[in-house]
C-alpha positions as CSV (number, residue, x, y, z in Angstrom):
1,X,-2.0,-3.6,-19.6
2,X,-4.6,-1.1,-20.5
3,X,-5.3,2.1,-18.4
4,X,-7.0,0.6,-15.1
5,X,-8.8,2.9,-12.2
6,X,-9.5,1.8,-8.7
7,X,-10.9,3.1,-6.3
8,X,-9.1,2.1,-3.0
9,X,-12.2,3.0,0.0
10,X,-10.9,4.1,3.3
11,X,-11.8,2.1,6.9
12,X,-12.3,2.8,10.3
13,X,-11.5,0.5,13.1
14,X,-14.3,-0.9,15.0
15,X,-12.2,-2.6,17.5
16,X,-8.8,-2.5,17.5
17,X,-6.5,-5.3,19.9
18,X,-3.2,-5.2,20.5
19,X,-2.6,-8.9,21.2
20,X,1.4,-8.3,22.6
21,X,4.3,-8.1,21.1
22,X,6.5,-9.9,18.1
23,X,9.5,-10.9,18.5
24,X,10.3,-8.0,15.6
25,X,9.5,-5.4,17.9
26,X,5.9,-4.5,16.7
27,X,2.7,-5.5,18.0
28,X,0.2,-8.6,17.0
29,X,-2.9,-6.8,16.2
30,X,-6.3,-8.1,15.8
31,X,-8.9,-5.9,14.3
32,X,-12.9,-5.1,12.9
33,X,-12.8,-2.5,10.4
34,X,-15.6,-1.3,8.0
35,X,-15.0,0.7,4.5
36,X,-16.6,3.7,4.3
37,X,-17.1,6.1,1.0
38,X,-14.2,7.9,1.2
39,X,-11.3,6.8,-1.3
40,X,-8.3,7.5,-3.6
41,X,-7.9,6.9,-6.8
42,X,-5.6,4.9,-8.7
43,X,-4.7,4.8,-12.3
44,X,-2.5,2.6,-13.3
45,X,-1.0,2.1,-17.0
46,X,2.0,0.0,-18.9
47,X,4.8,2.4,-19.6
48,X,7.5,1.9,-22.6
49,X,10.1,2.2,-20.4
50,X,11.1,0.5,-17.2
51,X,11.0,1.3,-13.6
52,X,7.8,2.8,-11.6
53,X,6.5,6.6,-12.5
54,X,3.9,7.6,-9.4
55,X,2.4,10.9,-9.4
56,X,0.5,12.3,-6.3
57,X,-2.4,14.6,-6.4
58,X,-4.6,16.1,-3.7
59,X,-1.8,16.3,-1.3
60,X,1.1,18.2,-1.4
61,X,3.1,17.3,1.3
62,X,3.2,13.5,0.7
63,X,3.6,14.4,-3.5
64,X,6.7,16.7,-2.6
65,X,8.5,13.3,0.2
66,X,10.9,11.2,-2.1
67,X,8.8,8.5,-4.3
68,X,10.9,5.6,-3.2
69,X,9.1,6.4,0.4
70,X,6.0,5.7,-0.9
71,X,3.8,2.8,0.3
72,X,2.0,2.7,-3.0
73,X,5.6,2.7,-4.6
74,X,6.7,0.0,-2.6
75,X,4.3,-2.6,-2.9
76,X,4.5,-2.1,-6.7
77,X,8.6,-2.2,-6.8
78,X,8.2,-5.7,-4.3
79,X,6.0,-7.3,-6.5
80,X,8.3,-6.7,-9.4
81,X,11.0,-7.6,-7.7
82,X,9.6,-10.9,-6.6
83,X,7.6,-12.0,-9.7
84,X,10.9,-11.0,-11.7
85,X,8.7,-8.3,-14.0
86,X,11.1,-5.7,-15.4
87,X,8.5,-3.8,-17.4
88,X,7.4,-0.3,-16.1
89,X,4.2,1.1,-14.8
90,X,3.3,4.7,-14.5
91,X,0.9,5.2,-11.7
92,X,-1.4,8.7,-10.6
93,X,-2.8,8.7,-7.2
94,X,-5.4,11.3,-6.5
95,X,-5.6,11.2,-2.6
96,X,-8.5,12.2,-0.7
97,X,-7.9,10.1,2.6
98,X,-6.1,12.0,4.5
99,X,-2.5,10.3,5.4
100,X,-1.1,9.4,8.4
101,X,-4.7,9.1,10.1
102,X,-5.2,5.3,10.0
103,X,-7.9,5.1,7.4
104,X,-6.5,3.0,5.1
105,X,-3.0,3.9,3.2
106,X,-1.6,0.5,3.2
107,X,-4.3,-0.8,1.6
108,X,-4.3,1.9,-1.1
109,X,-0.6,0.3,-2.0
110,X,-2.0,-3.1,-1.8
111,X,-5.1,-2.1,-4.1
112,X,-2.5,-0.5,-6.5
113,X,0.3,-3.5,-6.2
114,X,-2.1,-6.3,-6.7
115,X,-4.3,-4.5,-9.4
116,X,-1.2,-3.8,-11.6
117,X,0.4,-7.7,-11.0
118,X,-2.9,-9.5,-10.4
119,X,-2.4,-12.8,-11.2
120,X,1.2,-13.2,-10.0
121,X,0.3,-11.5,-7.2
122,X,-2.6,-14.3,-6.4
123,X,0.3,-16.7,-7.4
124,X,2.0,-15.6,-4.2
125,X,-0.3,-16.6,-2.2
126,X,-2.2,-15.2,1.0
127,X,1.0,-15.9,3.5
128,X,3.4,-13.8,1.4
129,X,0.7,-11.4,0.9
130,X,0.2,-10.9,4.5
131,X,4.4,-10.3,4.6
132,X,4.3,-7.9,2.1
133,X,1.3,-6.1,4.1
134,X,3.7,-6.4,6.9
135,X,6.8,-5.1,5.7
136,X,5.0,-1.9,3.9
137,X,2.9,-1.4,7.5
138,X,6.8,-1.3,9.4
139,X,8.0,0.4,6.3
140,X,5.6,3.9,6.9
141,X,6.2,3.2,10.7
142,X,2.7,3.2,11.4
143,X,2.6,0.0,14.0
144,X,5.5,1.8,16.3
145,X,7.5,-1.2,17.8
146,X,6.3,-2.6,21.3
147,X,7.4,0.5,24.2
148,X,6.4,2.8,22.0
149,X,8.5,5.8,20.8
């Protein structure tokens, strides 16, 4: 893999339903959201060793938390794990949506996942996809379980 930039555009809900509850704990959501100019940046690249390098710039708080934390982190150590890819990926993310405000940081780590394992990540189909949305969504703990916290 050669050096690859994205840019991963920010949303804003134009309706948001809560539908009720899973039997997880979290809410069935239903939503209308529209992109809007605002976005990070990733840069992905192959690295010679193994494992998952991220770097975080334009915010310092979320660059200083543990990496393994890390949305965009996770989605790319899940789809390793499940396509079976050992090689390594180092990965800079120059943030300009501001985190934790709904605009779109799960997607950034399914922009960077998929972009960096694109075709077995299509190979995993849209049902898998949507479990690995899931699980990184519960993961950052920003659909708080049904009674709230």
């Amino acid at each position: 893999m050669r050096e690859i930039r994205i840019p991963a555009f920010a949303k804003v809900n134009l309706r948001l339903d809560i539908l009720g509850k899973r039997p997880d704990a979290y809410h069935e959501l239903r939503t209308i959201f529209q992109t809007i100019s605002l976005h990070d940046e990733l840069r992905l690249r192959a690295s010679r060793t193994s494992g998952i390098c991220l770097t975080i710039q334009g915010n310092e708080p979320l660059s200083l938390e543990p990496v393994r934390k890390n949305l965009v982190y996770a989605a790319v150590d899940t789809l390793q794990r499940e396509l079976g890819i050992r090689s390594g990926v180092e990965i800079d993310l120059r943030k300009t949506i501001p985190a934790g405000r709904g605009l779109g940081w799960t997607v950034v780590a399914l922009v960077g996942g998929v972009a960096v394992y694109g075709a077995g990540a299509a190979a995993l189909g849209s049902t898998e996809l949507r479990g690995l949305f899931g699980m990184l969504r519960r993961r950052r703990g920003t659909l708080p379980p049904a009674g709230g916290r």
